[in-house]
N, CA, C and O of each residue as an XYZ file, in Angstrom:
872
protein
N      28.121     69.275     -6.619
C      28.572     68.649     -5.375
C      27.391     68.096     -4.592
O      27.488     67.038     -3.969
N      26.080     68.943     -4.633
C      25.174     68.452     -3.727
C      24.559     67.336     -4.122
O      24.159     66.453     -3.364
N      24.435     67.350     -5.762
C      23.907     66.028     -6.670
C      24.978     64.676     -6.131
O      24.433     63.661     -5.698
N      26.162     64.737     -6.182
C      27.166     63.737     -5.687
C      26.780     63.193     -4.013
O      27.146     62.149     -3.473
N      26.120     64.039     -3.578
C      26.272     63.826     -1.953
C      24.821     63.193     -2.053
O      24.708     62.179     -1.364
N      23.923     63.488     -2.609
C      22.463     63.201     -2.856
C      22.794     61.846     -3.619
O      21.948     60.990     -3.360
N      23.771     61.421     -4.470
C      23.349     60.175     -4.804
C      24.399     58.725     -4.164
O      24.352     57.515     -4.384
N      25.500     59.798     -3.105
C      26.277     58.823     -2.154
C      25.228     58.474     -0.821
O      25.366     57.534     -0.038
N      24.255     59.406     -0.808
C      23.415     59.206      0.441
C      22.426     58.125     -0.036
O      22.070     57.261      0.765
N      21.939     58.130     -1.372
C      20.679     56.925     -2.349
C      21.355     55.982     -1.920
O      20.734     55.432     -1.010
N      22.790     55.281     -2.209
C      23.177     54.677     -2.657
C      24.061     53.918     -1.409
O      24.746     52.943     -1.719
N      24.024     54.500      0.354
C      24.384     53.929      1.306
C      22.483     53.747      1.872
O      22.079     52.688      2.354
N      21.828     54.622      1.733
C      20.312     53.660      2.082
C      20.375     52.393      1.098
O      20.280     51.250      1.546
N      20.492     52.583      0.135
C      20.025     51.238     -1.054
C      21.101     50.225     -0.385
O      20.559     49.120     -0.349
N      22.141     50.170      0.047
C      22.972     49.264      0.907
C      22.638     48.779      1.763
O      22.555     47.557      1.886
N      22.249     49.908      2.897
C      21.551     49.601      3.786
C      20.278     48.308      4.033
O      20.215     47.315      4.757
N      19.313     48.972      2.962
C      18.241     48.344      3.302
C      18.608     46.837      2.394
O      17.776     45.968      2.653
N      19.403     46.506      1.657
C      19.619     45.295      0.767
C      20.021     44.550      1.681
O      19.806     43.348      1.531
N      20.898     45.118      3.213
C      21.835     44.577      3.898
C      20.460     43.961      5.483
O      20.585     42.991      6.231
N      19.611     44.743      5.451
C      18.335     45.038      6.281
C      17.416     43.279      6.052
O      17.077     42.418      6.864
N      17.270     43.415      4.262
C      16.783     42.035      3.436
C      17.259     41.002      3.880
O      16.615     40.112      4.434
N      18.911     41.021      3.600
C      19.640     40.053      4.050
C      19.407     39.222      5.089
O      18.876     38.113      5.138
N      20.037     40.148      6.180
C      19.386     40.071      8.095
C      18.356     38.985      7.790
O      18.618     37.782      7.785
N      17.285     39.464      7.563
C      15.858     38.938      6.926
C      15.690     37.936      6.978
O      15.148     37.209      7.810
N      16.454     37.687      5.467
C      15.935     36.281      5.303
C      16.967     35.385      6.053
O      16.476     34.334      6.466
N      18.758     35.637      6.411
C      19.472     34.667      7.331
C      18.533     34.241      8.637
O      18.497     33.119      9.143
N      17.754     35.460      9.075
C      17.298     35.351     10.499
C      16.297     34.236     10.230
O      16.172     33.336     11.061
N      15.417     34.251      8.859
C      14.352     33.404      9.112
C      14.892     32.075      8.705
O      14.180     31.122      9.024
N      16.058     31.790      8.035
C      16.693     30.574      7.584
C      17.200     29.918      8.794
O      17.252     28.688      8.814
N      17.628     30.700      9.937
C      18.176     30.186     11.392
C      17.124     30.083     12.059
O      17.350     29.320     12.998
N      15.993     30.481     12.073
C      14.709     30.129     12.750
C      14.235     28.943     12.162
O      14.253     27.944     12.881
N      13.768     28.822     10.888
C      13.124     27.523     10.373
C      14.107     26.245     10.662
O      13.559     25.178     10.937
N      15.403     26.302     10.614
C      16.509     25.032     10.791
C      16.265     24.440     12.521
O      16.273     23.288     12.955
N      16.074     25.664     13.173
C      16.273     25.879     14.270
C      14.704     25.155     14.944
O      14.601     24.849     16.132
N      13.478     24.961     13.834
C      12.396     24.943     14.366
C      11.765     23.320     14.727
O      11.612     22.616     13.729
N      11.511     22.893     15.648
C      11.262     21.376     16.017
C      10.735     21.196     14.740
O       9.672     21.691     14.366
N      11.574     20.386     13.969
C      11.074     19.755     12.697
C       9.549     18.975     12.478
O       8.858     18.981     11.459
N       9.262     18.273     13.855
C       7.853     17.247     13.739
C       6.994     18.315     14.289
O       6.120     17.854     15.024
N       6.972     19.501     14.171
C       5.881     20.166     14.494
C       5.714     21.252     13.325
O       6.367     22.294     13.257
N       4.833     20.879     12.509
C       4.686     21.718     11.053
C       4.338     23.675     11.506
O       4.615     24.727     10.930
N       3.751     23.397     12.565
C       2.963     24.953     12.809
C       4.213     25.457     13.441
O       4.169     26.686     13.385
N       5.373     25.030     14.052
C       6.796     25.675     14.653
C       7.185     25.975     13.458
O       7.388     27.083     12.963
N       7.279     24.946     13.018
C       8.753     25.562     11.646
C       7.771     26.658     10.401
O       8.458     27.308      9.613
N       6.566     26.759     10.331
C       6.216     27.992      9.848
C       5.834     29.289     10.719
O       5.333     30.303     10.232
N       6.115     29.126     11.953
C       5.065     30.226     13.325
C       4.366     30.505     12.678
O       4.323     31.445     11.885
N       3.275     29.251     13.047
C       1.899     29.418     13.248
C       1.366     28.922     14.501
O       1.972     27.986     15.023
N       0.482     29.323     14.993
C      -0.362     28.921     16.468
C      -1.390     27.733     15.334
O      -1.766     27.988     14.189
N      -1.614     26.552     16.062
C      -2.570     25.238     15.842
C      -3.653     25.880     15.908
O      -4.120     26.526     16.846
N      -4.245     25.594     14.377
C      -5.861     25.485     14.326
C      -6.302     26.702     13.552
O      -7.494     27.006     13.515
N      -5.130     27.596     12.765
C      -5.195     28.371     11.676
C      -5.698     27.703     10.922
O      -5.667     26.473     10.965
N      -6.591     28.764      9.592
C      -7.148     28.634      9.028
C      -6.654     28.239      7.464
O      -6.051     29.259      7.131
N      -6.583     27.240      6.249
C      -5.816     26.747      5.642
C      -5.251     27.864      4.736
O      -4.248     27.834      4.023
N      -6.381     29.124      4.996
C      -5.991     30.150      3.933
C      -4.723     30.634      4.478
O      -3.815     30.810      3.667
N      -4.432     30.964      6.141
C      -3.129     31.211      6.410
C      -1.899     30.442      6.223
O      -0.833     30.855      5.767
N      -2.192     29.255      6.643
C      -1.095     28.665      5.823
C      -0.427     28.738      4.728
O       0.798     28.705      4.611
N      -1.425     28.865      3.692
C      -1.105     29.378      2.007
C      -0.363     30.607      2.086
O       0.689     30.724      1.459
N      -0.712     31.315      2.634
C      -0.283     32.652      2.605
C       0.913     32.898      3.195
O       1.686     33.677      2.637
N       1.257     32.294      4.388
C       2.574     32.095      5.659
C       3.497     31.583      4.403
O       4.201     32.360      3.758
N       3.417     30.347      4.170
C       4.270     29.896      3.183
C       4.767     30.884      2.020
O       5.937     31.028      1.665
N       3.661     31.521      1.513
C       3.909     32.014      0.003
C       4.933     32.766      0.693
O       6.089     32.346      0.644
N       4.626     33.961      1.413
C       5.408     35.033      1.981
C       6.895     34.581      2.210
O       7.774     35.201      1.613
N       7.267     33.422      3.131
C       8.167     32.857      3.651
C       8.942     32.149      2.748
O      10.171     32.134      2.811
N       8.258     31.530      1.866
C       9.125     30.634      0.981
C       9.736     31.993     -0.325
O      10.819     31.816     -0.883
N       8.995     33.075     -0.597
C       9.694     34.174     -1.502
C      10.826     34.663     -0.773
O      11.836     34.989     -1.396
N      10.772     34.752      0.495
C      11.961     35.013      1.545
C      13.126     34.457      1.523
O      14.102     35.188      1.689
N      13.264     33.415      1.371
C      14.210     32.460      1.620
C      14.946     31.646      0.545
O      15.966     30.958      0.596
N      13.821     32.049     -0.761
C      14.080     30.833     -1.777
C      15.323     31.302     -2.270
O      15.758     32.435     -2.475
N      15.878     29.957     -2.439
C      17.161     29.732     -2.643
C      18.074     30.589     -3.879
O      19.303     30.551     -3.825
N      17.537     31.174     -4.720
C      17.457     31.451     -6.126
C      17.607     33.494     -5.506
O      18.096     34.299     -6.299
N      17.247     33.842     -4.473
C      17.492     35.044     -3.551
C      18.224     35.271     -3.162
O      18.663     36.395     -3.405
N      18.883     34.470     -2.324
C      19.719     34.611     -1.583
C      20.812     34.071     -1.660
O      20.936     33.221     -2.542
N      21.876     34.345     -0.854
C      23.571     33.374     -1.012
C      23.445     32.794      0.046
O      24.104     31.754      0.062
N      22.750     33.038      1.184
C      22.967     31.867      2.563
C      23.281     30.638      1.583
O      22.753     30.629      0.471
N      24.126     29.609      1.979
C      24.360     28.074      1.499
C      23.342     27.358      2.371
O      23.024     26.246      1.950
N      22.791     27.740      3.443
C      21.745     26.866      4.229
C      20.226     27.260      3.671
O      19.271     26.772      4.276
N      19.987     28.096      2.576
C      18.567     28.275      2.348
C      17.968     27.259      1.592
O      16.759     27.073      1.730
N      18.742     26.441      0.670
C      18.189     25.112     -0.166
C      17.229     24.421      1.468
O      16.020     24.590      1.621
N      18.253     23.576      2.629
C      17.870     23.081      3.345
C      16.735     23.797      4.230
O      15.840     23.026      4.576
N      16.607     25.109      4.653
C      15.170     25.254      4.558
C      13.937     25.577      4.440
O      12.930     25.455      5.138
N      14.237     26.097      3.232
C      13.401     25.988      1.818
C      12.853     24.454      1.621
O      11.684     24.076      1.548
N      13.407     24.104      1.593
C      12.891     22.478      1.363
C      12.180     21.734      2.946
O      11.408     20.779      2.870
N      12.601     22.366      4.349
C      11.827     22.033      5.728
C      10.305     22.919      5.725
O       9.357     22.459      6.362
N      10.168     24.247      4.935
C       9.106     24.636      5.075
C       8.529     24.480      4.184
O       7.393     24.952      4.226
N       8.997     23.660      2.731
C       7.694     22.944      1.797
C       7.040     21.747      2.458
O       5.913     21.273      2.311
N       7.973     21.418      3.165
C       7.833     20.450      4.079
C       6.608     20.243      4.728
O       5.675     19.534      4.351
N       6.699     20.931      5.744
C       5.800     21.603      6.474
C       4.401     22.214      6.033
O       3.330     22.035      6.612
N       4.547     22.706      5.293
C       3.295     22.912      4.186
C       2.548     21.919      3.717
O       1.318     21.953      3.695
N       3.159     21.096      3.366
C       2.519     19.757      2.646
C       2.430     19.398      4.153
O       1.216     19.252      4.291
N       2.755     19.266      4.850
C       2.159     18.693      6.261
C       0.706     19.131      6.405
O      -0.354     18.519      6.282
N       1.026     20.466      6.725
C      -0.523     21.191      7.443
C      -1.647     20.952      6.080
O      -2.853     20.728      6.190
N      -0.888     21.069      4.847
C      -2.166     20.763      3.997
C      -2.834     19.169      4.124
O      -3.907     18.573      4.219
N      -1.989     19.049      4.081
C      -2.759     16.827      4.662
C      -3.881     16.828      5.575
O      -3.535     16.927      6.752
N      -4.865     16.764      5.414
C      -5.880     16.335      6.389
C      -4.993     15.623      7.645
O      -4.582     16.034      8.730
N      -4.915     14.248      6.866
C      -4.825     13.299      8.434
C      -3.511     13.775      8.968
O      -3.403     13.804     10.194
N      -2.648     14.096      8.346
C      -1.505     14.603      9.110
C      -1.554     15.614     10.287
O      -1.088     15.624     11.426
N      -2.482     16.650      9.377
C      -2.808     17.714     10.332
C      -3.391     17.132     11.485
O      -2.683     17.172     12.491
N      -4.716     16.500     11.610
C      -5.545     16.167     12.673
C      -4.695     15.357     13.470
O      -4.901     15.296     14.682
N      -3.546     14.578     12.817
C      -2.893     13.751     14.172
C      -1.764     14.387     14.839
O      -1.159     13.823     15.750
N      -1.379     15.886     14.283
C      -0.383     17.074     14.793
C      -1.210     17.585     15.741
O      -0.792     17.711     16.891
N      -2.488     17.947     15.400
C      -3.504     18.675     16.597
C      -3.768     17.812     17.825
O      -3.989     18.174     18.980
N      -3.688     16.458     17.254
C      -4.085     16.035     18.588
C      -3.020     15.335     19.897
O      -3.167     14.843     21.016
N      -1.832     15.674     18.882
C      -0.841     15.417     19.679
C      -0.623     16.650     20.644
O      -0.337     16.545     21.837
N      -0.792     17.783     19.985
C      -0.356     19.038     20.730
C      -2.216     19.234     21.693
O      -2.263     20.316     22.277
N      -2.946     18.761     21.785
C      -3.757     18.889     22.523
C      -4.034     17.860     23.679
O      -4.636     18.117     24.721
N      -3.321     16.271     23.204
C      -2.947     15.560     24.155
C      -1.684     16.129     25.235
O      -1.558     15.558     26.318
N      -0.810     17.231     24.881
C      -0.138     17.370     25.141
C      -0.597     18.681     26.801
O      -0.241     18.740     27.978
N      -1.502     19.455     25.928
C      -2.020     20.591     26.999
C      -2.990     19.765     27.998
O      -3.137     20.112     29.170
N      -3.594     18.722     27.473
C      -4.221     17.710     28.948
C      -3.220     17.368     29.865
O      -3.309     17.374     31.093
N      -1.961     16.977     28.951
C      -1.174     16.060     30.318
C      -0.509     17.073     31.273
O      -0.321     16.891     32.476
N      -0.138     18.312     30.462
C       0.360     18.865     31.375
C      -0.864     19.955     32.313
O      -0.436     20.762     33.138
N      -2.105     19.839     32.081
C      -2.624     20.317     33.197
C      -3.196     19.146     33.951
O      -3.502     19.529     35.079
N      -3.478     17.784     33.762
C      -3.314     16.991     34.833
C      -1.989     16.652     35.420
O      -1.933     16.178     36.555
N      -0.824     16.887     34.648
C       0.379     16.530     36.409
C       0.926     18.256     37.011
O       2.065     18.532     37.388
N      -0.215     19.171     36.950
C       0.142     20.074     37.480
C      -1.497     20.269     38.587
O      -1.532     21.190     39.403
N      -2.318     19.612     38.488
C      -3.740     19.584     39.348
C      -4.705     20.669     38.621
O      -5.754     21.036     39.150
N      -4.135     21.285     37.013
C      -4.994     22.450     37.239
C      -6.482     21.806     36.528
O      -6.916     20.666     36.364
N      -6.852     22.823     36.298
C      -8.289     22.329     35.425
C      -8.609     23.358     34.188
O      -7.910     24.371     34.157
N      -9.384     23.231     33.388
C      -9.531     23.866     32.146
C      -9.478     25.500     32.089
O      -8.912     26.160     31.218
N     -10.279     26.056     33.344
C     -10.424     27.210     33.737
C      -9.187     27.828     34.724
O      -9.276     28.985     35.132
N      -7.892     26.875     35.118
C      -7.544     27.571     35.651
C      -6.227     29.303     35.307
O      -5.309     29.259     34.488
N      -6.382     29.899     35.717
C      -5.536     31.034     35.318
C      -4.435     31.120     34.751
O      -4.286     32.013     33.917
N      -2.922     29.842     35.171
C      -2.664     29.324     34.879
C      -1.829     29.354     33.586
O      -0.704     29.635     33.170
N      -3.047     28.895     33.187
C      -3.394     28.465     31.354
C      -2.957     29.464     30.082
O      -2.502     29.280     28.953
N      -3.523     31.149     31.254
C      -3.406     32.190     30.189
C      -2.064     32.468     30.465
O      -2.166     33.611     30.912
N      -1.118     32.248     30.493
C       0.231     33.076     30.869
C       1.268     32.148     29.870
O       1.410     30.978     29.516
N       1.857     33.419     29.677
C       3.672     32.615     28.984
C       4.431     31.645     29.290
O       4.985     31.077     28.349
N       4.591     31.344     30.142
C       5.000     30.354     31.553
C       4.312     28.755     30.556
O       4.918     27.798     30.075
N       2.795     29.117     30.591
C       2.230     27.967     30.427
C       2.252     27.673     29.108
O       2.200     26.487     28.783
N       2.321     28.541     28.263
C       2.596     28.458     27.125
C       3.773     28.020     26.536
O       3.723     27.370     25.491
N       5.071     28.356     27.198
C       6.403     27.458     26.984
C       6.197     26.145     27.198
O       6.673     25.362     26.376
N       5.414     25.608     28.392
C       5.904     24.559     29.184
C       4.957     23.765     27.886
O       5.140     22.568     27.659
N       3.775     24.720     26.954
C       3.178     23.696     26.224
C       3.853     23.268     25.021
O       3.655     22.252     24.354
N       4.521     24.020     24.882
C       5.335     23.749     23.506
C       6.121     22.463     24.077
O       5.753     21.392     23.594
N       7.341     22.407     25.213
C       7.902     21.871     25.650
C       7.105     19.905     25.512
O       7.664     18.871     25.146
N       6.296     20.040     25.782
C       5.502     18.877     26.342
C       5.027     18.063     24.735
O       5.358     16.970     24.276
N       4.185     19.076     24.225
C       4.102     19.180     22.729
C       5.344     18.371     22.289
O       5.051     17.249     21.878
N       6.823     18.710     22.274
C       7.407     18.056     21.891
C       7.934     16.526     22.267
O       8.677     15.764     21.648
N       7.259     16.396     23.508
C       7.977     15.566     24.314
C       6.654     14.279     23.570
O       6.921     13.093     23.381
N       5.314     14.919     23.274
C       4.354     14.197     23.186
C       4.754     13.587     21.377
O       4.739     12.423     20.975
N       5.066     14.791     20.636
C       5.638     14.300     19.177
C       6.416     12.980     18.831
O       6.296     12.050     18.033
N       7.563     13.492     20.169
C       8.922     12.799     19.749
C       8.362     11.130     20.245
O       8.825     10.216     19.563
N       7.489     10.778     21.287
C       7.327      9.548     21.744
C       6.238      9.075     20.775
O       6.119      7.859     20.627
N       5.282     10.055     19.974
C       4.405      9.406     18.863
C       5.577      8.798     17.536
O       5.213      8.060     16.620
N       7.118      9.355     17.735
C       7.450      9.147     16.219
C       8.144      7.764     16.490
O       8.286      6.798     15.740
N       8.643      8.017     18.155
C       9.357      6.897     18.606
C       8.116      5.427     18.330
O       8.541      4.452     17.710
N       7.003      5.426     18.720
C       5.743      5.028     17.905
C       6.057      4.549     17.193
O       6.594      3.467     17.432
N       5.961      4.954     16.005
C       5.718      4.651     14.715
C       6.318      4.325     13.717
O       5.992      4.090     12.553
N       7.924      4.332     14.696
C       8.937      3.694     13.774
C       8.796      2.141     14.801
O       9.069      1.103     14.199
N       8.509      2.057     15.835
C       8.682      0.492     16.553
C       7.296     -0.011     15.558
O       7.288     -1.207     15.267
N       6.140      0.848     15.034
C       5.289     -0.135     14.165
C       5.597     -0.313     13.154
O       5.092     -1.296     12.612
N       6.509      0.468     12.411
C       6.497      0.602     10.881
C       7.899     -0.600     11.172
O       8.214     -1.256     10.179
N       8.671     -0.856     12.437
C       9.463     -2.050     11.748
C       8.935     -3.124     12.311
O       9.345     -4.158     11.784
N       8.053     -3.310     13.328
C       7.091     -4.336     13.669
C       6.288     -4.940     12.239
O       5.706     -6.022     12.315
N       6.300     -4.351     11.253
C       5.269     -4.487     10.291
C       6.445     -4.896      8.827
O       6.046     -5.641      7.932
N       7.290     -4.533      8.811
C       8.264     -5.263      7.792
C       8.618     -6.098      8.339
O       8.314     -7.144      7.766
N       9.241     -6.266      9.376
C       9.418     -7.505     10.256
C       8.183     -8.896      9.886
O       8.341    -10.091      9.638
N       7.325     -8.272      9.972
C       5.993     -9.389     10.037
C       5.843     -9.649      8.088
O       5.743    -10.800      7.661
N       5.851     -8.468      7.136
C       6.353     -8.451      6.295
C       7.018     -9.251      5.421
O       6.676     -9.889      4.425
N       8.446     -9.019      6.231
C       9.698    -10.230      5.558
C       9.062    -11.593      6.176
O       9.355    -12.544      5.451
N       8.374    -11.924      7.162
C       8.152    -13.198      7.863
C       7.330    -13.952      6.638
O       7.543    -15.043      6.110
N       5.934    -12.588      6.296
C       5.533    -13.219      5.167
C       5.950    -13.381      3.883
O       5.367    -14.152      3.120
N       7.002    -12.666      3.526
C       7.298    -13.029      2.059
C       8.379    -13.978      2.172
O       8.793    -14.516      1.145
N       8.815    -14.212      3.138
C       9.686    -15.883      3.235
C       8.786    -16.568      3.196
O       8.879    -17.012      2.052
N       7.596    -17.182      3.793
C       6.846    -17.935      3.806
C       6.110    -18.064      2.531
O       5.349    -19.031      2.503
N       6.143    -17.411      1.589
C       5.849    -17.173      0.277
C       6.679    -17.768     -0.525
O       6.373    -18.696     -1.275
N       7.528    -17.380     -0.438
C       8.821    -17.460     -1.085
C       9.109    -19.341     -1.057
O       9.260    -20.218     -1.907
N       9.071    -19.266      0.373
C       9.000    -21.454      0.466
C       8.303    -21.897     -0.453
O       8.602    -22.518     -1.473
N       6.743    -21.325      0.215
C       5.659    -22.266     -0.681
C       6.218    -22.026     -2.444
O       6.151    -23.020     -3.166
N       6.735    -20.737     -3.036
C       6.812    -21.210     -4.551
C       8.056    -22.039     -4.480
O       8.181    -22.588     -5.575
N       8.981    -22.355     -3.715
C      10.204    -22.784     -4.077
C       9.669    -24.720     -4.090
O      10.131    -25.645     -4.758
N       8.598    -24.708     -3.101
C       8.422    -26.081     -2.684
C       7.344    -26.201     -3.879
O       7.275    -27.420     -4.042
N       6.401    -25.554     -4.871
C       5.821    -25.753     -5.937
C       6.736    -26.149     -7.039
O       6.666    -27.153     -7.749
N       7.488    -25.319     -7.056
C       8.753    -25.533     -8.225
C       9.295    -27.070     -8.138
O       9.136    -27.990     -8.941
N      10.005    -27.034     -6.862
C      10.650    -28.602     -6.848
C       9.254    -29.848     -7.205
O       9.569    -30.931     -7.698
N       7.571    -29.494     -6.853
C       7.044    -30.628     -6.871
C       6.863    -30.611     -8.333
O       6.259    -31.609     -8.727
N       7.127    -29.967     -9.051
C       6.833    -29.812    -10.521
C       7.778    -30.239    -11.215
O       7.613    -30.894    -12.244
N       8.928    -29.907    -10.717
C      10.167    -30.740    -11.404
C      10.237    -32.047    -11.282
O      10.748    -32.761    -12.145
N       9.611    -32.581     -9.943
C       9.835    -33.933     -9.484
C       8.463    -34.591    -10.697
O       8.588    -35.756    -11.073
N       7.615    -34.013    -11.056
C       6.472    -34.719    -11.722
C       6.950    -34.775    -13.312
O       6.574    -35.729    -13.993
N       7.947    -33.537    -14.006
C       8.663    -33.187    -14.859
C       9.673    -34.806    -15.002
O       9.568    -35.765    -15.767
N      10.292    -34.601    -14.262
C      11.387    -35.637    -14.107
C      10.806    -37.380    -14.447
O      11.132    -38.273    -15.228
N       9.719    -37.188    -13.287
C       8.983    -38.491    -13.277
C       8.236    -38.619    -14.485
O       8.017    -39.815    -14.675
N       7.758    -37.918    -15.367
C       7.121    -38.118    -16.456
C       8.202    -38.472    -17.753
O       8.023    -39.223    -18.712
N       9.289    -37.702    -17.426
C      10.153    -37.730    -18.780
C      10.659    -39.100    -18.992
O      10.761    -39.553    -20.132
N      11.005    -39.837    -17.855
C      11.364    -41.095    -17.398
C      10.700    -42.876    -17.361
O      11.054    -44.038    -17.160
N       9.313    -41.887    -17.777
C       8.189    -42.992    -17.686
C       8.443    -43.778    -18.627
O       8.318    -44.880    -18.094
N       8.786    -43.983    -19.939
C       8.501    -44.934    -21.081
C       9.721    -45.751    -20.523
O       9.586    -46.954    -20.296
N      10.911    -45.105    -20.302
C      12.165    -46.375    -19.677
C      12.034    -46.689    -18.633
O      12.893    -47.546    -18.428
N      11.013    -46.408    -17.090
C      10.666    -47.365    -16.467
C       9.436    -48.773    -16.971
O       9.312    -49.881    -16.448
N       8.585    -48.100    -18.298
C       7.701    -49.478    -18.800
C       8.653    -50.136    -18.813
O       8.833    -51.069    -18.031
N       9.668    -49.686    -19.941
C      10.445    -50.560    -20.726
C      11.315    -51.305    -20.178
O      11.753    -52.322    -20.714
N      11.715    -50.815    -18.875
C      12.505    -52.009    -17.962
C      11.649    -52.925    -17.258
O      12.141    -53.990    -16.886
N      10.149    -52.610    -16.962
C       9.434    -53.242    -16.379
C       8.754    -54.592    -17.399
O       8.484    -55.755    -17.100
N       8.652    -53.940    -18.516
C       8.158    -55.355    -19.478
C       9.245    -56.265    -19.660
O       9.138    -57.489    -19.572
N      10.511    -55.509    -19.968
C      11.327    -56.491    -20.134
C      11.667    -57.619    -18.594
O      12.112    -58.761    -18.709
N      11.424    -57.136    -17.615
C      11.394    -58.132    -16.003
C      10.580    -58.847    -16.349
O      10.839    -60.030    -16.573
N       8.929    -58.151    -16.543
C       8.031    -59.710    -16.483
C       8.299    -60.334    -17.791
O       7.862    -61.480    -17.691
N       8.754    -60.176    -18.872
C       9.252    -60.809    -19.958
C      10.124    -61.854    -19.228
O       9.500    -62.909    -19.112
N      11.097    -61.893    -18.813
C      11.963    -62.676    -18.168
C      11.425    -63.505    -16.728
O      12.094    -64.273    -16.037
N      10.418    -63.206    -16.586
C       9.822    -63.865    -14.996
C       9.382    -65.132    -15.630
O       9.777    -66.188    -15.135
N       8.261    -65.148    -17.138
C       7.347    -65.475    -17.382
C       8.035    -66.292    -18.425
O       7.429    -67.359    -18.519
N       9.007    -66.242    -19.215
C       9.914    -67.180    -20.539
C      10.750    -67.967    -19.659
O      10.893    -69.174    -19.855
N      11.476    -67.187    -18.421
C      12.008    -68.022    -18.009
C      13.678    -68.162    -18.263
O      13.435    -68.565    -19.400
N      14.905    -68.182    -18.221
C      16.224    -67.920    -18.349
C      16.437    -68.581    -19.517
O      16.027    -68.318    -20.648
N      17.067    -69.396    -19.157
C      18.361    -69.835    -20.571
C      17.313    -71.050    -21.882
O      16.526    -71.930    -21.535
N      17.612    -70.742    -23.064
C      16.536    -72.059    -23.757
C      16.794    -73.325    -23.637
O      15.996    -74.246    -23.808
N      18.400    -73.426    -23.211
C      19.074    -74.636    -23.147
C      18.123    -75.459    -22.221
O      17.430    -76.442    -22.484
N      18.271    -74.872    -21.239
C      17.727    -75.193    -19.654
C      16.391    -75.188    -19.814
O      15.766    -75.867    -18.999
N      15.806    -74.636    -20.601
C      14.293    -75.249    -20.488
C      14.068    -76.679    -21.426
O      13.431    -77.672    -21.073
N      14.645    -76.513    -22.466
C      14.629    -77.700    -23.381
C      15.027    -79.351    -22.184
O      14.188    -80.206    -21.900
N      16.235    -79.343    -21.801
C      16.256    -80.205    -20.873
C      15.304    -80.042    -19.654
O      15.097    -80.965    -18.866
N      14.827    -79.005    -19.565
C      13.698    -79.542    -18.348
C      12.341    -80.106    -18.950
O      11.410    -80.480    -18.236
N      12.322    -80.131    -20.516
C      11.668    -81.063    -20.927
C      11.456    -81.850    -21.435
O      10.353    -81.979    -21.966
N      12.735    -83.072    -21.551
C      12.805    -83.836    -21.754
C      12.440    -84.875    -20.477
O      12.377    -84.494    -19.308
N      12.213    -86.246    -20.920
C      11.069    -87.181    -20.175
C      12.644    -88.217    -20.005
O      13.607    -88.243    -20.771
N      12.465    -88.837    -18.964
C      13.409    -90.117    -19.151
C      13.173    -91.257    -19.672
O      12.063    -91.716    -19.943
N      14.586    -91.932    -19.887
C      14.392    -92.845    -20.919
C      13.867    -94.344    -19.572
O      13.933    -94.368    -18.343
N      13.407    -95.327    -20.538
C      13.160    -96.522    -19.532
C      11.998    -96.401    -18.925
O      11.639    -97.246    -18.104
């Protein structure tokens, strides 16, 4: 009896803690979905300016968590695939450096429209730390708003040039056909042309020349 009770007690911990896993990884699958997508260091919690070895490591941990092939959540494919995401973000050089400097343009602006200065107190508190995230995003979302008005400023200019391309071969083509055309044509414009001065130079009917040379009589 005590062996039975000893392995109903194994066997509601082993539930337990499978059920503990679970929690786990749903909680971190509703956090990463949940995490401002254009900010790579949110959707893994990381603080800006970790070191690349943490990153490697944040990921490895996080992505064994979640991967899809673990778990039954139906939302872990989607993000599983936001924090490879994200990874390949922070690993990018230039990506990274233009994430840092958005989120550091971001802690200037908001201590110039608040009067403070680098040192002020301020700075160290939670308070200021929300309002940086907040701003952070506000600074992201108007870099992406950015960069889609350049990236269609630039197909725009783009399509302008490959129409203008596109003319010049269409207007090569036609002058080539026209020289095509004009060449194929050439021996039957001689040939109508000799036969004119043939006729300028003999002169019309033989009848009519014969009497124009005859002399009068008397």
């Amino acid at each position: 009896m005590a062996d039975a009770t000893t392995k109903e007690d194994k066997d509601a911990l082993d539930t337990l803690e499978l059920e503990a896993k679970e929690f786990d990884k749903d909680a971190e699958i509703d956090r990463i979905l949940n995490a401002f997508r254009l900010d790579a260091y949110a959707v893994l919690d990381l603080q800006p300016g970790v070191p690349e070895s943490d990153i490697k490591m944040t990921y490895r941990k996080k992505s064994l968590l979640i991967h899809p092939d673990k778990t039954k959540n139906p939302r872990a494919p989607d993000a599983f695939d936001r924090l490879k995401k994200a990874q390949t973000e922070l690993m990018d050089e230039k990506h990274r450096e233009r994430l840092d400097e958005a989120i550091a343009d971001a802690r200037m602006l908001l201590i110039r429209e608040n009067k403070w200065t680098v040192d002020s107190p301020e700075l160290k508190t939670e308070d200021f730390a929300k309002k940086w995230r907040a701003k952070t995003r506000e600074v992201l979302i108007d870099n992406e708003h950015r960069r889609r008005r350049q990236m269609k400023a630039q197909l725009q200019e783009e399509g302008r040039e490959q129409r203008r391309q596109d003319e010049e071969l269409e207007e090569r083509k036609r002058k080539r056909q026209h020289e095509q055309d004009w060449e194929a044509t050439r021996d039957v414009r001689i040939n109508s042309w000799r036969q004119f001065q043939k006729g300028k130079s003999g002169g019309g009917d033989p009848e009519k020349r014969k009497k124009k040379k005859l002399k009068p009589i008397g």
